[in-house]
C-alpha positions as CSV (number, residue, x, y, z in Angstrom):
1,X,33.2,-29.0,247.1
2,X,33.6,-29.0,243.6
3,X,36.7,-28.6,241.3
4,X,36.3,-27.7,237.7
5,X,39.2,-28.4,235.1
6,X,39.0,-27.6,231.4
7,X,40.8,-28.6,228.0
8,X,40.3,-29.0,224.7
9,X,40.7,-25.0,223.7
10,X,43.1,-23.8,220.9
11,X,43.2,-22.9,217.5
12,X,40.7,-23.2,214.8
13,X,39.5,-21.5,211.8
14,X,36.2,-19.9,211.0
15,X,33.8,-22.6,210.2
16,X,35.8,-25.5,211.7
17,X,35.0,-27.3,215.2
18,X,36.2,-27.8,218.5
19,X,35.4,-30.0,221.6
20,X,36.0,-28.4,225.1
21,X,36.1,-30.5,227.9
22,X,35.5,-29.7,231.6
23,X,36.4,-32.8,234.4
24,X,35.1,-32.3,237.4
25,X,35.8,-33.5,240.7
26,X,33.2,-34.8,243.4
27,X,31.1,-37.8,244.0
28,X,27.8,-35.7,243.3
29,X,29.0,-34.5,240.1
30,X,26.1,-35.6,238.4
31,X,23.6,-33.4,240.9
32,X,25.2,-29.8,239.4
33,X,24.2,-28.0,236.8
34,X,27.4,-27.2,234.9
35,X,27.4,-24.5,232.4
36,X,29.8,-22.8,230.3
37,X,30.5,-19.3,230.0
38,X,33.0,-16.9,227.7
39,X,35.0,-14.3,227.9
40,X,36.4,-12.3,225.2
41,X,39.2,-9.4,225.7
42,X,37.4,-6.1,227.3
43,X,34.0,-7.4,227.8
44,X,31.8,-9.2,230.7
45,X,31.8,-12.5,231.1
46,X,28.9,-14.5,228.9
47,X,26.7,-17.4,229.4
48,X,27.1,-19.7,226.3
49,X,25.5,-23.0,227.4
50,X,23.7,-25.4,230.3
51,X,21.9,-28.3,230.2
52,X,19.2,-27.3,227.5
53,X,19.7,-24.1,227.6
54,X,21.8,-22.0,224.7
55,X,22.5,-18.6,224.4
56,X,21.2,-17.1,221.0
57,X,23.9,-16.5,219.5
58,X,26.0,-19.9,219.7
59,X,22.9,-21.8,219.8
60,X,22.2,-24.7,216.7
61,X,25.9,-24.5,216.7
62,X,27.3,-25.3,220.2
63,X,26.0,-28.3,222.1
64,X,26.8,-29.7,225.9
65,X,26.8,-32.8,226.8
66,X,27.7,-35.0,229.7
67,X,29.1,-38.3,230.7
68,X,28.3,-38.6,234.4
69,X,30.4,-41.7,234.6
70,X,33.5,-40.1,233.8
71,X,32.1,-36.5,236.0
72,X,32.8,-34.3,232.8
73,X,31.0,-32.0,230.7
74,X,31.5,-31.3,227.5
75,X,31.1,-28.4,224.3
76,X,31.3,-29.2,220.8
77,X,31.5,-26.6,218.9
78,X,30.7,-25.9,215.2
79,X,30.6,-23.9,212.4
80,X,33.1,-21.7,214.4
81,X,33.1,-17.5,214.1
82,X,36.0,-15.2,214.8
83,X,33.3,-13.9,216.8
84,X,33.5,-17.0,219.2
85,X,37.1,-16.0,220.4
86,X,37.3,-16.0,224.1
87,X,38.6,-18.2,227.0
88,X,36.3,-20.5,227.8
89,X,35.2,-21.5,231.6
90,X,33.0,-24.2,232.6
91,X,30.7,-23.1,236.2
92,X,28.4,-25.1,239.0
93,X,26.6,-23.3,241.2
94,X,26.2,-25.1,244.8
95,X,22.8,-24.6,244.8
96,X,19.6,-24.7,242.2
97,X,19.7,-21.4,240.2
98,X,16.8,-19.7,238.4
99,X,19.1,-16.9,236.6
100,X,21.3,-19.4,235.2
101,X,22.7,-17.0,232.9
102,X,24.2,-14.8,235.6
103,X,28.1,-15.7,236.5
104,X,26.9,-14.4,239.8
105,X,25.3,-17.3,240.5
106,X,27.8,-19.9,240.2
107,X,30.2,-20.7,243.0
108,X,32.7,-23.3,241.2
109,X,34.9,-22.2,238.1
110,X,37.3,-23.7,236.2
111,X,40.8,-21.9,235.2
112,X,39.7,-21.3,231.6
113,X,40.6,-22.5,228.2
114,X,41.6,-20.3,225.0
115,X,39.8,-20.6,222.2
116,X,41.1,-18.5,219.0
117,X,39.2,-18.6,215.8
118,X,40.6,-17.1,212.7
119,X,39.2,-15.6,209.7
């Protein structure tokens, strides 16, 4: 079992940065593949990052990192867009996953974190 808490969300403006944070809890932490995902008002749920992987349109902006020592992932993001508005949620599935940029995959969520980027 796995439980995922984020921070680090708020306000910023367009071209300005960020760091999310997501702690998790669980001795074997450092065995998931934690990836965070968005939200923005009145659409689906989007993959934004894990391990390597970036989606297209955060990616040479957004990285993840992790400290496995401390069982947390983070997001720093820059060069912020009002376009990047959502709540953020970091994800673990229990098992390995092939489509990791399917929420249906991923079995552990975090509550979410707001992040508001003005123009």
């Amino acid at each position: 079992q796995v439980q995922l808490v984020e921070s680090g969300g708020g306000l910023a403006q367009a071209g300005g940065s960020l760091r999310l944070s997501c702690a998790a809890s669980g001795r074997t932490f450092s065995m998931y593949y934690v990836a965070w995902f968005r939200q923005a008002p009145g659409k689906e749920r989007e993959f934004a990052a894990g391990s390597t992987h970036y989606a297209d349109s955060v990616k040479g902006r957004f990285t993840i990192s992790r400290d496995n020592a401390k069982n947390t992932v983070y997001l720093q993001m820059n060069s912020l867009k009002p376009e990047d508005t959502a709540v953020y949620y970091c994800a673990a599935p229990k098992n390995y996953v092939t489509d990791y940029r399917s929420p249906q995959r991923y079995d552990y969520w975090g509550q979410g974190t707001q992040v508001t980027v003005s123009s």
